[in-house]
C-alpha positions in Angstrom: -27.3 31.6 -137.0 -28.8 32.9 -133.7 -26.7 30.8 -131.8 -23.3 32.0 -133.8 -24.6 35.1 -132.9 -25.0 35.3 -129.4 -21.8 33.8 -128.6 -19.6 36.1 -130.7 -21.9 39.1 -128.6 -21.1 36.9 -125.6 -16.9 36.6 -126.8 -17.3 40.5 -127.1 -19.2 41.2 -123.3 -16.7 39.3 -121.7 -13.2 40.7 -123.2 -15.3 44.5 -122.6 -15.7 43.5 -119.2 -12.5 42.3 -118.7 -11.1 45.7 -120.2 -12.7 47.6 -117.8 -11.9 45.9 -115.1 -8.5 46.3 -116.2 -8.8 50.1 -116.3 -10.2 50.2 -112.6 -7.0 48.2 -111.6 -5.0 50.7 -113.6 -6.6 53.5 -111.8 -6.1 51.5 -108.3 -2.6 49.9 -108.4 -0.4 53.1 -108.6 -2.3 54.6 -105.6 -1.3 51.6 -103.2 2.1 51.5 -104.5 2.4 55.1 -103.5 0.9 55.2 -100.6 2.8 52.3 -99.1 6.1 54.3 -99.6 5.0 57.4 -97.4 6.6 58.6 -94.2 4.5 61.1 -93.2 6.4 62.0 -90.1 4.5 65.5 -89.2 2.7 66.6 -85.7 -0.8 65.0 -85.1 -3.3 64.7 -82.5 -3.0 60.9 -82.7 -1.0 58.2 -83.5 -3.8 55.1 -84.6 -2.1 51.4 -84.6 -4.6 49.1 -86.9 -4.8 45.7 -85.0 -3.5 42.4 -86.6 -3.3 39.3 -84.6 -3.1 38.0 -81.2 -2.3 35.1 -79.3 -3.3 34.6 -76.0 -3.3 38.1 -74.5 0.6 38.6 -77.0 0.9 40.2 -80.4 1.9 38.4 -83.4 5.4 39.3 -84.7 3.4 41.5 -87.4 1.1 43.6 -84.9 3.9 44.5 -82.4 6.4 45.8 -85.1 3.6 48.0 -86.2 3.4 49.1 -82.3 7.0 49.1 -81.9 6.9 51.7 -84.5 4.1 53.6 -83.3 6.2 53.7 -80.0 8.9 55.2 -81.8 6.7 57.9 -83.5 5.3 58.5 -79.4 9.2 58.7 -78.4 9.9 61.2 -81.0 6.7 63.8 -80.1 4.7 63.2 -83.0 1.1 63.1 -81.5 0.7 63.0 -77.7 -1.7 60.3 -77.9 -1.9 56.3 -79.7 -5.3 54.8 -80.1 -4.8 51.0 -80.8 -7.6 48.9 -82.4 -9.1 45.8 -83.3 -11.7 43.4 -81.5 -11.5 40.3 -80.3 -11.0 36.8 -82.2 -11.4 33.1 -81.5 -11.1 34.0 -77.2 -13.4 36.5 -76.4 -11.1 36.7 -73.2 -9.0 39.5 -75.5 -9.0 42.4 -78.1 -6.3 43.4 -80.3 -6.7 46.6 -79.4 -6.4 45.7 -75.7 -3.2 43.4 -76.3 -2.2 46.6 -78.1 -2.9 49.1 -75.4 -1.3 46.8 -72.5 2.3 45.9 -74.4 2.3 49.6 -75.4 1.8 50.4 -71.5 4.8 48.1 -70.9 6.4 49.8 -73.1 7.0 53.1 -71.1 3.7 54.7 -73.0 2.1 56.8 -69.8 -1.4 55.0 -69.5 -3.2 58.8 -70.0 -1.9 58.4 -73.6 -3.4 55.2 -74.8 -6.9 54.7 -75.9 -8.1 50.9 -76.9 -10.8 50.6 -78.8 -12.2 47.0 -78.6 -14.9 46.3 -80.5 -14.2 46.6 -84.4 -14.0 43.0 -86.6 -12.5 44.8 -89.7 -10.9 47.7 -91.0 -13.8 49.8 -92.1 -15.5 49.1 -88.9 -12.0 50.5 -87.1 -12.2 53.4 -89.4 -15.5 54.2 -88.0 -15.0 53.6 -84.2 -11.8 55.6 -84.8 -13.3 58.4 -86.0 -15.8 58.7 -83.1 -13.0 58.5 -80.7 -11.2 60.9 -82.1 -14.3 63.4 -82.3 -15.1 62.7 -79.3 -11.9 64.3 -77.6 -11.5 66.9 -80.1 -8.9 65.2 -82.2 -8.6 66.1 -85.9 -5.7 64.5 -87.5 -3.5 61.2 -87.0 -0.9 59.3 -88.4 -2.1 56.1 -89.1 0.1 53.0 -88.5 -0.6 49.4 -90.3 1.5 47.6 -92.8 2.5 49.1 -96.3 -0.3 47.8 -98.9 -2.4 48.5 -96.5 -2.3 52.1 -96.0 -4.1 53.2 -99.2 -7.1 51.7 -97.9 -6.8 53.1 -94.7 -6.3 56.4 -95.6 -9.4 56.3 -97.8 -11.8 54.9 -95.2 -10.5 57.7 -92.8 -11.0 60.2 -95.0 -14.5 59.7 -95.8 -15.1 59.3 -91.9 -13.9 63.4 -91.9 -10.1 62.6 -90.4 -7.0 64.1 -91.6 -5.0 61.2 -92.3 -1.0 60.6 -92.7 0.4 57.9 -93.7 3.5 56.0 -91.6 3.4 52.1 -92.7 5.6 50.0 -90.5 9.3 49.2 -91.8 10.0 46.5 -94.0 6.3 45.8 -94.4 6.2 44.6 -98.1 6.0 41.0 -98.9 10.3 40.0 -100.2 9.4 38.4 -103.5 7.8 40.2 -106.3 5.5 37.8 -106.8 4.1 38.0 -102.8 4.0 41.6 -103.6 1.8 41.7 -106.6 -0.5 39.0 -104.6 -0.6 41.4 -102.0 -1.1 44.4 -104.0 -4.1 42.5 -105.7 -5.7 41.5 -102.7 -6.0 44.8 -101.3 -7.0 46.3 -105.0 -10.2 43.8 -104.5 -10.8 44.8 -100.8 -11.2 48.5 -102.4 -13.0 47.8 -105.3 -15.5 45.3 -103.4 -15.8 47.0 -100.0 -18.9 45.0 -99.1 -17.2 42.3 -98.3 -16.4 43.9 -94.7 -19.2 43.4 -92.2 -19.9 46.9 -91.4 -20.5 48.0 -95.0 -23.4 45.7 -94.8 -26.1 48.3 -93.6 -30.0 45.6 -93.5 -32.4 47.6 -95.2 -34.9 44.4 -96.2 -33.6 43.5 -100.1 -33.5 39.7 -100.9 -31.4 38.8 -98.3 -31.3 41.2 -95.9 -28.4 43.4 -97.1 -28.0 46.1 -99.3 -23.9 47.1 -100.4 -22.5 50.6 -99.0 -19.8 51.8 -101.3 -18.8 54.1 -99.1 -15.3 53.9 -98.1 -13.4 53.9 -101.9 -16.1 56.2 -103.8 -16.4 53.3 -106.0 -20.0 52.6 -107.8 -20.5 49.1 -105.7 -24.0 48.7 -107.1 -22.2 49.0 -110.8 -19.4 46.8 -109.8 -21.6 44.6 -108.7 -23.8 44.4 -111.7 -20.5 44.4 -114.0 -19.6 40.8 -112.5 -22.9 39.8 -112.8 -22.7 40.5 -116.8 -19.4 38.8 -116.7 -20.5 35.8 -115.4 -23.9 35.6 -116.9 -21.7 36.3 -120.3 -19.2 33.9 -119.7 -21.8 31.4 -118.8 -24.3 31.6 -121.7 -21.0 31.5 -123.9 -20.6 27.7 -123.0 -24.8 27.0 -122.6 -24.8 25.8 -119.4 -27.9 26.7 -117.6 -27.5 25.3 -114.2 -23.8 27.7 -113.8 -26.0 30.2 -115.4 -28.3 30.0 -112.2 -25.7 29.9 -110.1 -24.4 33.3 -111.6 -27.8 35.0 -111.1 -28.0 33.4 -107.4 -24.6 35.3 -106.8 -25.4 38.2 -108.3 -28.7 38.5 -106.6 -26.9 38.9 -103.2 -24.6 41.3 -104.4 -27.4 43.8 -106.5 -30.0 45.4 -104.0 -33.4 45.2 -104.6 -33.9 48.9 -104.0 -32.8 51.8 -105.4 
C-alpha cells in the first residue's frame, strides 16, 4: 500500500516537473526566435564581434563571416570603433579575439579602431570583459555581432553588465534544416536556463565543492532550477527503487545546490 503509494506521488512529481519545465521553455523559446531576427542597424559607440574559432592564427569560416559583417557595419558608420573577443584555445600562441583584431586590420579597419580583448573562455566571461572595456573609454552602447540563436543570450548578459545592447546577428546564421534549428534553439534555451555551466558564473565561496551557482546573467532562480532537477531525478529514481541511481542523483545535485544561503 505504501509502496503503491509513493510511486503514484512519484508518477505525479515527475510529469509536475516536467510541466514546468515546459513552461520555462515556453517563456524562453519565443525570445531567441525573436531576437535572432533583429537588425538593429542604429549609431553606437561600438561594434562587439563574439569570438568563435580559430586555426592557427586564421578564423573559421563561421568567426570571419561574423567579422566580415562587423566590417560592413564599420564601412557604413555605425559605431567608430569594433572590439573583438575571445581567448585563446588548444595554442596558447593565439586569441580569438587577436585573430579577430589582425584580419579586421587587414581588412582596411584603421588599427585606432580595434580593441582585442584576449582573455575571456566563454560568453559570459566576454560579456564581462566587454563591459569593462567599454566603461573604461566612456562607451555606453554597441551593436553586438555573433550568430543568430545566439544573440538572445548575448543581449541578456550585456544588459545585466549595464550596456545598451543592439542586436545585428550575422547573415544566414540559422542552422538549414528545421530540425538543426530546433537543436540549436534548445541548446541555447539550456545555456540560459543553466548559466553555471560557464566558468565565470562559478564565483568559490567554500560549499561542498568549492562553487556556489551565480544566476546572474538570465534572471533565472539557478538555485531553484537547480533544486527542480534534483526532485526530478530523485523522483524519477525512487519511481523504479534503485538506490545506487538514487545516490548518483543526490551526488549531482549536491554540486549543483550550494551549501549556503
Amino acid at each position: 500500500m505504501i509502496a503503491t503509494a509513493r510511486r503514484s506521488f512519484a508518477f505525479w512529481l515527475f510529469w509536475a516537473a516536467l510541466c514546468a519545465l515546459l513552461v520555462a521553455l515556453s517563456a524562453i523559446v519565443p525570445s531567441i526566435i525573436h531576437d535572432s531576427r533583429k537588425q538593429e542597424l542604429h549609431s553606437a559607440d561600438a561594434i562587439v564581434v563574439f569570438g568563435a574559432a580559430e586555426y592557427d592564427g586564421r578564423p573559421s569560416p563561421v568567426f570571419r563571416a561574423r567579422l566580415d559583417h562587423a566590417n560592413d557595419l564599420f564601412r557604413k558608420g555605425i559605431a567608430p570603433v569594433v572590439i573583438t573577443t575571445g581567448g585563446a584555445a588548444a595554442d596558447p600562441k593565439y586569441s580569438e579575439g587577436g585573430v579577430g583584431h589582425d584580419y579586421l586590420m587587414r581588412k582596411g579597419v584603421p588599427e585606432y579602431s580595434l580593441i582585442a580583448e584576449t582573455q575571456a573562455s566563454d560568453t559570459a566571461e566576454s560579456a564581462a570583459r566587454i563591459a569593462v572595456i567599454m566603461r573604461a573609454n566612456h562607451m555606453k552602447t554597441c551593436i553586438a555581432v555573433s550568430d543568430a540563436y545566439h544573440m538572445f543570450r548575448i543581449r541578456k548578459l550585456l544588459e545585466h553588465q549595464g550596456v545598451e545592447v543592439l542586436l545585428a546577428p550575422r547573415p544566414d546564421s540559422k542552422p538549414k534544416s528545421a530540425w538543426q534549428r530546433a537543436v540549436a534553439i534548445m541548446r541555447e534555451s539550456a545555456s540560459y536556463l543553466h548559466g553555471g555551466t560557464e566558468k565565470n558564473q562559478l564565483e568559490r565561496t567554500g560549499n561542498c565543492f568549492g562553487y556556489t551557482l551565480i544566476p546572474y546573467q538570465a534572471g533565472v532562480p539557478m538555485r531553484e532550477f537547480c533544486l527542480f532537477l534534483f526532485v526530478l531525478c530523485a523522483s524519477v529514481v525512487n519511481w523504479f527503487y534503485q538506490p545506487i541511481l538514487f545516490l548518483s542523483s543526490v551526488t549531482c545535485a549536491t554540486w549543483c545546490l550550494p551549501c549556503q544561503a
